[in-house]
C-alpha positions as CSV (number, residue, x, y, z in Angstrom):
1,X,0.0,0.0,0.0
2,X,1.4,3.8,-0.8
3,X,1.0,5.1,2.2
4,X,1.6,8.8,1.4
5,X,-1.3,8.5,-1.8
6,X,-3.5,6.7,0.3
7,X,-2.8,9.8,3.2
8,X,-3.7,12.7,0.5
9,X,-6.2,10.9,-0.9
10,X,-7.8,10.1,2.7
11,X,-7.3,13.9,3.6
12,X,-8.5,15.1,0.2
13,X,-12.2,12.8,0.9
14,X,-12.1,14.6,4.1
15,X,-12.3,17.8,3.4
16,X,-14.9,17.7,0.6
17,X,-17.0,15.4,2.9
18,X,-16.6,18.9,5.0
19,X,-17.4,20.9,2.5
20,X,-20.8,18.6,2.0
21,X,-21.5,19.2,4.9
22,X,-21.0,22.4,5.0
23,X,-22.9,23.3,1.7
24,X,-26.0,21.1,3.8
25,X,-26.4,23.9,6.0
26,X,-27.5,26.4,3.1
27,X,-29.3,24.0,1.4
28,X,-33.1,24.8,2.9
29,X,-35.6,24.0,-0.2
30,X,-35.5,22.2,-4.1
31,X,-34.3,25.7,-5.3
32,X,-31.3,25.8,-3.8
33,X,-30.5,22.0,-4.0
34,X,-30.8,22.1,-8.1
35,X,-29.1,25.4,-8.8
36,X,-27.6,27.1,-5.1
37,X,-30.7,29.0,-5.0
38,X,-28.7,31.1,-7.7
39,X,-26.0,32.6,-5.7
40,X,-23.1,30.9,-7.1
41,X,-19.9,33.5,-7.4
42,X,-17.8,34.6,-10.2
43,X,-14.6,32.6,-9.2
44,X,-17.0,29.0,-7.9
45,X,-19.1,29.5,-11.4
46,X,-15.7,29.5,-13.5
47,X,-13.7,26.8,-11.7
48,X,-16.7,24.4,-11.3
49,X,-17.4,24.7,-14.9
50,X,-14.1,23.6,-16.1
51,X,-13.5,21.0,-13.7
52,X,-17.4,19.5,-14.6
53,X,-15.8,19.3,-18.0
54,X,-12.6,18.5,-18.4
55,X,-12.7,15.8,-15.6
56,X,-10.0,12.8,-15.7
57,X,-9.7,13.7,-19.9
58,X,-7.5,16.5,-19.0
59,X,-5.3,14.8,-16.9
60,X,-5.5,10.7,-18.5
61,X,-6.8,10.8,-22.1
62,X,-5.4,14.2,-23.8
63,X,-1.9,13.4,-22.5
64,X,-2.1,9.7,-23.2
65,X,-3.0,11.0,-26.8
66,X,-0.3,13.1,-27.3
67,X,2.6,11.2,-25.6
68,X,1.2,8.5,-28.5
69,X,0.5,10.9,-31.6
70,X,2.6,13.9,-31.2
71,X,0.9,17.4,-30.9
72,X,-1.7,16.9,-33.9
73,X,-3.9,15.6,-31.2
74,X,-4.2,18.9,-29.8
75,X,-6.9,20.6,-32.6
76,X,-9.9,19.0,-30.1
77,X,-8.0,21.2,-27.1
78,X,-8.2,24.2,-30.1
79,X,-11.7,23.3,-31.0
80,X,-12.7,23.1,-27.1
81,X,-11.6,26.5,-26.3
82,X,-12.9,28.2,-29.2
83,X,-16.5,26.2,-28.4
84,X,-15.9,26.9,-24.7
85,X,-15.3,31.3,-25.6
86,X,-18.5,31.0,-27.3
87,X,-20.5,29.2,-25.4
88,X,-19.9,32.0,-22.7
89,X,-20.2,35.2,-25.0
90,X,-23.8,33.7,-26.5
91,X,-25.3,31.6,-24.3
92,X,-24.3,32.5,-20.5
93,X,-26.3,35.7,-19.9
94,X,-29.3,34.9,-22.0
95,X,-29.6,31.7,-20.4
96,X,-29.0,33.0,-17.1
97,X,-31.4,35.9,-17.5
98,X,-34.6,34.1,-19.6
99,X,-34.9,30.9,-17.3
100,X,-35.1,33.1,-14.2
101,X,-37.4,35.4,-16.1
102,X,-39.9,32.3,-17.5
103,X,-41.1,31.1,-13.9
104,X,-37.7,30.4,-12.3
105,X,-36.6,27.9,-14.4
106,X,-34.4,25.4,-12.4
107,X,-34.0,22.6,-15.1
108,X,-33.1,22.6,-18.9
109,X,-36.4,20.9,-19.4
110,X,-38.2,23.4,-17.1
111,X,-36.6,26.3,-19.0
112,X,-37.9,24.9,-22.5
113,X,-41.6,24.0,-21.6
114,X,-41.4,27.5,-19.8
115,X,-39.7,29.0,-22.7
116,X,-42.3,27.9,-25.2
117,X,-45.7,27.1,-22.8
118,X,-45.7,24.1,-23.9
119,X,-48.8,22.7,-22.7
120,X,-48.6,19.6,-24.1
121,X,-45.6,18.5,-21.5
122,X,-43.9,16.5,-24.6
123,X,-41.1,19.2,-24.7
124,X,-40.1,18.2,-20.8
125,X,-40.7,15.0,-21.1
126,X,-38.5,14.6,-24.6
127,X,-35.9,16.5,-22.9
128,X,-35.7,15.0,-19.7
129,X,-35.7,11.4,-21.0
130,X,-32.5,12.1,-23.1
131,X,-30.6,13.6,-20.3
132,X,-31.6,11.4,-18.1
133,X,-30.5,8.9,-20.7
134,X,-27.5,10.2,-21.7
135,X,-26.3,10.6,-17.9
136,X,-26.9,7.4,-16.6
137,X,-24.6,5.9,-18.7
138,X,-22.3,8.3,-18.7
139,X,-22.2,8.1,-15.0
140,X,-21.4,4.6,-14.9
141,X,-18.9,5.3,-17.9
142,X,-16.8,7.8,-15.2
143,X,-17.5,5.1,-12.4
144,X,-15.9,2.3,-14.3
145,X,-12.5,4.9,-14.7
146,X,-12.9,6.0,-11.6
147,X,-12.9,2.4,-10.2
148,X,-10.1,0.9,-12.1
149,X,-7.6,4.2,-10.9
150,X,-8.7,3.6,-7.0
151,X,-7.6,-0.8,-8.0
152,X,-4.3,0.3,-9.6
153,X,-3.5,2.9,-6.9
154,X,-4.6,1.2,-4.4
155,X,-4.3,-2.4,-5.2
156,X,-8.0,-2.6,-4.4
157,X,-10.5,-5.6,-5.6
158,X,-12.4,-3.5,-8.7
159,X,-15.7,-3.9,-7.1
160,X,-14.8,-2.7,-4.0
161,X,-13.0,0.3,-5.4
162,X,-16.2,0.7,-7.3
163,X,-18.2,0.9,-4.6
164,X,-16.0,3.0,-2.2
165,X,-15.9,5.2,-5.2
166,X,-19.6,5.5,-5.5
167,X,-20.2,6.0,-1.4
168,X,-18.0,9.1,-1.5
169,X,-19.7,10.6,-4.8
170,X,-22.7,10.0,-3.3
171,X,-23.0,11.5,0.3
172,X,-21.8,14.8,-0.4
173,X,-23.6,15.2,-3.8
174,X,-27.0,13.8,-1.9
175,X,-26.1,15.6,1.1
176,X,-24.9,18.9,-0.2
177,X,-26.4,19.5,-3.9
178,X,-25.4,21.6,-6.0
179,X,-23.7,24.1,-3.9
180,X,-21.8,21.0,-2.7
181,X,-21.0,20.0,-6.0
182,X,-19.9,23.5,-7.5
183,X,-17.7,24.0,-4.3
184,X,-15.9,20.6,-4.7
185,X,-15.4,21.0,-8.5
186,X,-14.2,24.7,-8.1
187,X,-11.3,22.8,-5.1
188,X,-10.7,20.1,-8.0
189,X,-10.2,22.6,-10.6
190,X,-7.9,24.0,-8.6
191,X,-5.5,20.9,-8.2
192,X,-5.9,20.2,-11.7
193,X,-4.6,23.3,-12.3
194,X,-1.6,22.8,-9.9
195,X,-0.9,19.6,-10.9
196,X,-0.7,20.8,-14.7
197,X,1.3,23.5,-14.1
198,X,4.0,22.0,-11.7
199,X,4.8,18.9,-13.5
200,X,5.6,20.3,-17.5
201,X,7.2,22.9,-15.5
202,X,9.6,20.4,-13.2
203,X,10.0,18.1,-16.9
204,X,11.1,21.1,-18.9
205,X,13.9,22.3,-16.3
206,X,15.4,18.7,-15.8
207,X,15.0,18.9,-19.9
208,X,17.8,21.8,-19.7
209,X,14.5,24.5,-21.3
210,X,12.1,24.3,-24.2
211,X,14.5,23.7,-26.6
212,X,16.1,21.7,-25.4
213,X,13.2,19.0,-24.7
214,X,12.0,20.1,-28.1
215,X,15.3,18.7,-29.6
216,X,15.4,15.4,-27.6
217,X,11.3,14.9,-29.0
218,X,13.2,15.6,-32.7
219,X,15.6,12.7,-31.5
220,X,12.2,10.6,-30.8
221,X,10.4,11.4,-33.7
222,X,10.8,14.2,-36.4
223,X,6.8,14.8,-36.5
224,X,6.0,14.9,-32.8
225,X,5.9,18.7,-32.9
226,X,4.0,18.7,-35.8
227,X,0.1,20.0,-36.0
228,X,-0.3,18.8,-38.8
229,X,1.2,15.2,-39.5
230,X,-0.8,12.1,-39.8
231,X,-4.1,14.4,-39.9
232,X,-6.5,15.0,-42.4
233,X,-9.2,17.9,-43.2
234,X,-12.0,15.4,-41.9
235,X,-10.0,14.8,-39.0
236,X,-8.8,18.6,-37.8
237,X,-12.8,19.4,-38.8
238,X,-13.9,16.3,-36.2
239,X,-11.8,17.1,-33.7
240,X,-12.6,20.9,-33.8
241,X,-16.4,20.3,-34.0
242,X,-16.1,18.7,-30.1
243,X,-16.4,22.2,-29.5
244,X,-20.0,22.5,-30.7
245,X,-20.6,20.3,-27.9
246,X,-20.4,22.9,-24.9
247,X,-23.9,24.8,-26.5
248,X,-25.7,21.7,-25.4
249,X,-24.5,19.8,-22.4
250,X,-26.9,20.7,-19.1
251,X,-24.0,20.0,-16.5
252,X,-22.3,23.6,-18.1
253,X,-26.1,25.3,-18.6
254,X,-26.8,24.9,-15.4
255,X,-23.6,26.6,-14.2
256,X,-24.5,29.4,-16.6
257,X,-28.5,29.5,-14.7
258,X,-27.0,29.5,-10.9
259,X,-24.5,32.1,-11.2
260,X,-25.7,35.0,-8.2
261,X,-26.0,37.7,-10.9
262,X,-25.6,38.2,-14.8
263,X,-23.1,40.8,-14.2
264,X,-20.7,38.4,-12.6
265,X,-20.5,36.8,-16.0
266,X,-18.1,38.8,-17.7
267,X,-15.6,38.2,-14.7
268,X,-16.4,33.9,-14.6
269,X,-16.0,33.8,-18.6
270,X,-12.6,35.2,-18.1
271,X,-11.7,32.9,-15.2
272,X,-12.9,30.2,-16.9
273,X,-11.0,30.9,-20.2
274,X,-7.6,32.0,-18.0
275,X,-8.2,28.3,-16.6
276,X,-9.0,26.3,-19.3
277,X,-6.3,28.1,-22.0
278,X,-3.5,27.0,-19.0
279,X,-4.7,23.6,-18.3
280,X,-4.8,22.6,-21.9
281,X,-1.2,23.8,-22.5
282,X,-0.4,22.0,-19.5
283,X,-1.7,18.7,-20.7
284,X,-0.5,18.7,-23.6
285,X,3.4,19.9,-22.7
286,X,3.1,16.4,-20.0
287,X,2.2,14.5,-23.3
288,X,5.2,15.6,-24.9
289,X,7.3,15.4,-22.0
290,X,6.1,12.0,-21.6
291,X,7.4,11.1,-24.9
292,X,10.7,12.4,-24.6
293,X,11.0,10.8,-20.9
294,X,10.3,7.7,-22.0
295,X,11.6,6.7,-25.4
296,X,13.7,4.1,-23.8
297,X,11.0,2.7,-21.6
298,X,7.4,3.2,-23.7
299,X,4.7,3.1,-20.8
300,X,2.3,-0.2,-21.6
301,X,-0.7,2.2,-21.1
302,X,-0.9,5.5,-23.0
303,X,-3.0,7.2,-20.3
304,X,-0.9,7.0,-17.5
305,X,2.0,9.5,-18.6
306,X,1.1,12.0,-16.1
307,X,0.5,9.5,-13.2
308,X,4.1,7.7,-14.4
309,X,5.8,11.5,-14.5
310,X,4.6,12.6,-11.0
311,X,5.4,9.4,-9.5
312,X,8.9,9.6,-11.3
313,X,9.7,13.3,-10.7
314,X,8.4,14.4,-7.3
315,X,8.9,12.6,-4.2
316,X,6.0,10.4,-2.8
317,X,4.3,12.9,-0.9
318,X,4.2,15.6,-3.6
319,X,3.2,12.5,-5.9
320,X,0.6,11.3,-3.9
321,X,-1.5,14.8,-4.0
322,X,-0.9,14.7,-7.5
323,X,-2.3,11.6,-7.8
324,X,-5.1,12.9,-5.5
325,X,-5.8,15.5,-8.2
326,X,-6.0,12.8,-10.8
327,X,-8.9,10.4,-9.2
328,X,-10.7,13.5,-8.3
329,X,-10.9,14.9,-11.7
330,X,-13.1,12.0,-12.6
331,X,-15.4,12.5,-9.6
332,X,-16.1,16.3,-10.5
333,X,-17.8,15.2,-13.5
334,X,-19.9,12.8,-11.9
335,X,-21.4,14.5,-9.5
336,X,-22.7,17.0,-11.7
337,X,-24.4,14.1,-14.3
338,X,-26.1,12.8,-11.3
339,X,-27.0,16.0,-9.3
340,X,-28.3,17.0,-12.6
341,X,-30.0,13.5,-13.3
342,X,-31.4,13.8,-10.2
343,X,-33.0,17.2,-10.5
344,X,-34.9,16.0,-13.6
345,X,-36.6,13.3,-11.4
346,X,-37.5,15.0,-8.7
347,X,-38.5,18.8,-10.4
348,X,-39.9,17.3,-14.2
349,X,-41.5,14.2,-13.4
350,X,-42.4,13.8,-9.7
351,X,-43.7,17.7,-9.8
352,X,-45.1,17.9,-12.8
353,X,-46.7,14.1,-13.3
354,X,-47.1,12.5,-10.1
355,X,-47.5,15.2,-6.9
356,X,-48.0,19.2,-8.6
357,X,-49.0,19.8,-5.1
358,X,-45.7,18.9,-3.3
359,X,-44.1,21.6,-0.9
360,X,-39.8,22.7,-1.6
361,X,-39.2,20.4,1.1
362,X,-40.7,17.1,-0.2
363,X,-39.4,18.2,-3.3
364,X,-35.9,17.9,-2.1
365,X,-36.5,14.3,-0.5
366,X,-37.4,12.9,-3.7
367,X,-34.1,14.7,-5.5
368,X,-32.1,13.4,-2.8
369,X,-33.6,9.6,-3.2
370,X,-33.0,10.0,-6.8
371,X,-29.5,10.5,-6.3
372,X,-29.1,7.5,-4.8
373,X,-31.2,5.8,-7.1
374,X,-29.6,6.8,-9.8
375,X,-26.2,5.6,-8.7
376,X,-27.3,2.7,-7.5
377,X,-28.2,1.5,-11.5
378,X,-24.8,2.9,-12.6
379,X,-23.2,1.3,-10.0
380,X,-24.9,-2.1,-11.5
381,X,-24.1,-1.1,-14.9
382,X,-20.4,-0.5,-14.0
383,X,-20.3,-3.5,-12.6
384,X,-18.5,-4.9,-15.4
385,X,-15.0,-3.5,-15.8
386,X,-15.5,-4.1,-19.7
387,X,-18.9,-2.8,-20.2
388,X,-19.7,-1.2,-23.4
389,X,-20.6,1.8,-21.6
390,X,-17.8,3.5,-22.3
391,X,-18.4,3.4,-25.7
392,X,-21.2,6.0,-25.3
393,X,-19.2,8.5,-24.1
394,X,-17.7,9.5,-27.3
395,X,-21.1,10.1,-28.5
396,X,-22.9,11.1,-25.2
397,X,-20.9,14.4,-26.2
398,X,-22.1,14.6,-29.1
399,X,-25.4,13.7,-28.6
400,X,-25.8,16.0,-25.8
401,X,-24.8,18.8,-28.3
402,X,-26.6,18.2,-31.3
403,X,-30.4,17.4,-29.1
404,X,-29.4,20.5,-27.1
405,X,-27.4,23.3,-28.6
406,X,-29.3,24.3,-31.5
407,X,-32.2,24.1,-29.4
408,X,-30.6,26.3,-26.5
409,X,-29.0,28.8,-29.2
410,X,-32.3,29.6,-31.3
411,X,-34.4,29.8,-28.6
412,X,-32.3,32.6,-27.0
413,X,-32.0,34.1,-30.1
414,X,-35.2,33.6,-32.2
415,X,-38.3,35.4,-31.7
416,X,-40.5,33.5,-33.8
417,X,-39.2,30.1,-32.8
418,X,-42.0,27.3,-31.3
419,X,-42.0,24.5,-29.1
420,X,-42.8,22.2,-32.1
421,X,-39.6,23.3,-34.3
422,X,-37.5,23.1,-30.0
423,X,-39.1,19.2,-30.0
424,X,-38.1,18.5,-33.7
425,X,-34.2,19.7,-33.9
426,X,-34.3,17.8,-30.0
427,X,-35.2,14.4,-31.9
428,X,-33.0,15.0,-35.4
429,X,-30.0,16.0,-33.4
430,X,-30.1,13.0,-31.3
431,X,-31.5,10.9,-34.4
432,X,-28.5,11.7,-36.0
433,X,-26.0,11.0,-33.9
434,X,-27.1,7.6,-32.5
435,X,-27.0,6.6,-36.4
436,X,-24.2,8.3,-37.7
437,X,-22.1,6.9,-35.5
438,X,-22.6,3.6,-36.3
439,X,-21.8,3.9,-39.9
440,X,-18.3,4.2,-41.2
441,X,-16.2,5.3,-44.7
442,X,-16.4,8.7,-46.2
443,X,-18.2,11.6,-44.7
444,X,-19.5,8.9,-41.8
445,X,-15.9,9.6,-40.7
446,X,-16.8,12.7,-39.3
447,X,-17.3,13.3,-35.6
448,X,-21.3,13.1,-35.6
449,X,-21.8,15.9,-33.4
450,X,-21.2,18.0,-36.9
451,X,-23.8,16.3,-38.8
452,X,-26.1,16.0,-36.1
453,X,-26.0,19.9,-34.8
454,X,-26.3,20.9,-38.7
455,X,-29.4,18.7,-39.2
456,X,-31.0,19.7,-36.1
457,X,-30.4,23.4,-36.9
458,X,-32.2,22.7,-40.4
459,X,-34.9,21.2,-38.8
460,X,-35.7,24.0,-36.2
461,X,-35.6,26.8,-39.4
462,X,-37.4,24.8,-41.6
463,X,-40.4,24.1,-38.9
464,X,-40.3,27.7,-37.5
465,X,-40.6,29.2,-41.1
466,X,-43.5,26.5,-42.1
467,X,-45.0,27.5,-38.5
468,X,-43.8,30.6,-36.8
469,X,-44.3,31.7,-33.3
470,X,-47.6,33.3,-32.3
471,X,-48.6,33.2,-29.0
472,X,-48.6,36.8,-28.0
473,X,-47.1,36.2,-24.4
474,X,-44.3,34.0,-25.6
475,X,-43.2,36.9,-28.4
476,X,-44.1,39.6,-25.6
477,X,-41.6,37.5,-22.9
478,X,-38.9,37.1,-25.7
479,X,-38.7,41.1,-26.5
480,X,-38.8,41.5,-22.5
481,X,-36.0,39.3,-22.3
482,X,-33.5,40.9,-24.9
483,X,-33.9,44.1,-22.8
484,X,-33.1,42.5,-19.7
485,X,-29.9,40.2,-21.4
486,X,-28.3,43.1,-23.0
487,X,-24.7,42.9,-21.1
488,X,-24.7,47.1,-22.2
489,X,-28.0,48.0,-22.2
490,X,-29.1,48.2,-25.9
491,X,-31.2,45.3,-27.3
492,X,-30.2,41.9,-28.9
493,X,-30.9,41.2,-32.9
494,X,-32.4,38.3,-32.9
């Protein structure tokens, strides 16, 4: 047993089970269990956005792809950014101001029936069955990788690392909520952010400087510096498109809705950028590094470069909070797919179909119980270190942002759009990707989130033109909106 990355890692489970329960003592009804009760910070809203998405990727599979490939595998780190920027500029403040201004819209489904009074309830239930889809396994996807790190770290059984894995996700995420969660992932960003900094930093000095470990990568291979080698336009255009995924994915929306004020914004979206912009050049210099460190010795597994790196650079202290940062990466993502899972139980389905009459505070049980419930399936679906689960995660992305993103993007930014054209680009987007990415050869090679957000954009013009918008309070609510969105003042074109 490492004893010094079994003590940081202990200490580390500590202090967010703190914070847990710390977070429990401000969480008082449903409201502030989903989203905080809105009253999230500038710094919290930034940090707990990156860390919800970058999770154990940034710190296991972008490295492990570069330390392989060479720094052509860092156009989905370009495309990410520029998807990330964007995401902030457009979507942030609208979202932030419309779903408090359409009946205090705590959920993406709630913000969409509220959005287009929906009557029918399709456009909630539509929604919340894909998320709730979507993050199930996708839970159990980050369960089986968070599992398999706490067995090789820790020399545990699998399914008792599972399990032990699971316990601590749970209790603070049911015991905390959201403000639990957004604290934790803002203190995970923050090692992430350490941990990516200090070790390319302690690798390029024992290197002799840049060019010097640029030189012994030339000595390795002649292309590893190169953005463009072993790449093709399909491929840069796939692996840019990931970052049409961050209109769509509710884990970053709801970020975006609980933030204390829309002014804070501005301050957040360049936190989150500073953050992100570092992290990424962090990740990929330990890929590199990794590949000039050990030419002589290839590692067996790709995806352990930065583990390998701290464990051979620092001392085992230093190592073992490194480490630390690495297995709680993968929990900050997690606990936001099944705080956010949860919240679609408990606020679009129990409320809404099966007690409309139920108080904040029975509202909350049944949120909590669906935490557990929820985690209880992915826990069974994990259950099987080899389950095809992770295979959806490649396309949970996607799917997330082509159901979602065009959806999100022309409803904060079309007047005359209507719940039908909202429910139709939801069902093509998804459509699209679910099939796309089982077909292969020619344009099937590209990364179906691009197909599947074009096609669902289509569909939403093409039904909003053939049936335009006219309820009178819905148009009246949009142009109310735009005044109250505007970041200075004048009104949005939509």
């Amino acid at each position: 047993m490492d004893i010094p990355l079994l003590f940081s890692f202990v200490a580390y489970l500590v202090l967010i089970l703190v914070i847990g329960a710390s977070a429990y003592t401000r969480t008082h009804d449903i409201d502030d269990y989903i989203l905080g009760g809105r009253r999230l910070g500038a710094v919290v809203t930034a940090l707990s956005v990156g860390a919800s998405d970058m999770s154990g990727w940034l710190l296991l599979g972008l490295p492990g792809a570069i330390y392989l490939a060479g720094l052509s595998e860092v156009w989905i780190g370009i495309g990410l950014v520029c998807g990330a920027y964007t995401s902030w500029r457009l979507i942030s403040r609208r979202l932030r101001v419309y779903s408090h201004h359409a009946r205090n819209s705590l959920t993406l489904p709630d913000y969409l029936e509220n959005r287009f009074a929906d009557q029918s309830r399709v456009l909630r239930v539509l929604s919340a069955a894909v998320i709730l889809l979507f993050f199930t396994f996708y839970t159990a996807s980050g369960l089986v990788g968070g599992a398999i790190l706490f067995e090789s770290s820790f020399g545990l059984d699998y399914r008792i690392a599972l399990y032990l894995g699971a316990l601590v996700i749970v209790s603070y995420t049911f015991v905390g909520g959201f403000l639990a969660v957004s604290w934790t992932d803002a203190l995970q960003a923050g090692l992430m952010l350490l941990a990516l900094i200090i070790t390319p930093l302690v690798v390029v000095q024992q290197a002799g400087g840049i060019g010097a470990l640029v030189g012994q990568l030339q000595e390795v291979s002649a292309t590893s510096t190169s953005l463009l080698y072993g790449t093709s336009l399909a491929g840069i255009v796939s692996l840019l498109a990931w970052g049409l995924g961050y209109f769509g994915q509710p884990h970053i929306l709801a970020r975006f809705m609980a933030i204390e004020s829309p002014a804070r914004l501005v301050s957040a979206r360049r936190i989150a950028m500073s953050w992100m912009i570092v992290v990424l050049l962090g990740s990929a210099t330990t890929g590199l590094a990794g590949m000039a460190y050990f030419a002589e010795q290839p590692l067996d597994n790709p995806e352990t470069v930065f583990i390998e790196l701290s464990r051979t650079l620092f001392n085992p202290w230093i190592a073992g909070i490194i480490s630390a940062a690495i297995l709680s990466a993968i929990m900050s993502t997690i606990d936001s797919q099944l705080l956010v899972s949860s919240s679609v139980i408990g606020e679009d389905f129990y409320r809404v179909f099966v007690r409309p009459d139920a108080d904040k505070k029975e509202l909350l049980l049944v949120s909590r119980a669906a935490v557990i419930a929820i985690a209880l399936l992915a826990v069974v679906i994990a259950s099987d270190r080899n389950s095809r689960v992770l295979d959806l995660v490649s396309y949970a992305w996607a799917g997330f942002g082509a159901a979602f993103g065009p959806v999100i993007l022309f409803s904060l930014f079309w007047r005359r759009m209507t719940g039908g054209a909202a429910i139709s680009g939801m069902i093509c987007g998804a459509v699209t990707v679910l099939l796309w990415s089982n077909l292969q050869g020619g344009w099937f090679d590209l990364y179906e989130i691009l197909p599947g957000f074009v096609l669902a954009s289509m569909s939403i013009v093409i039904v909003t033109l053939t049936a335009p918008q006219r309820n009178v309070a819905v148009l009246a609510e949009f142009d109310e909106v735009q005044v109250l969105g505007s970041e200075r003042g004048s009104r949005w074109q939509p």
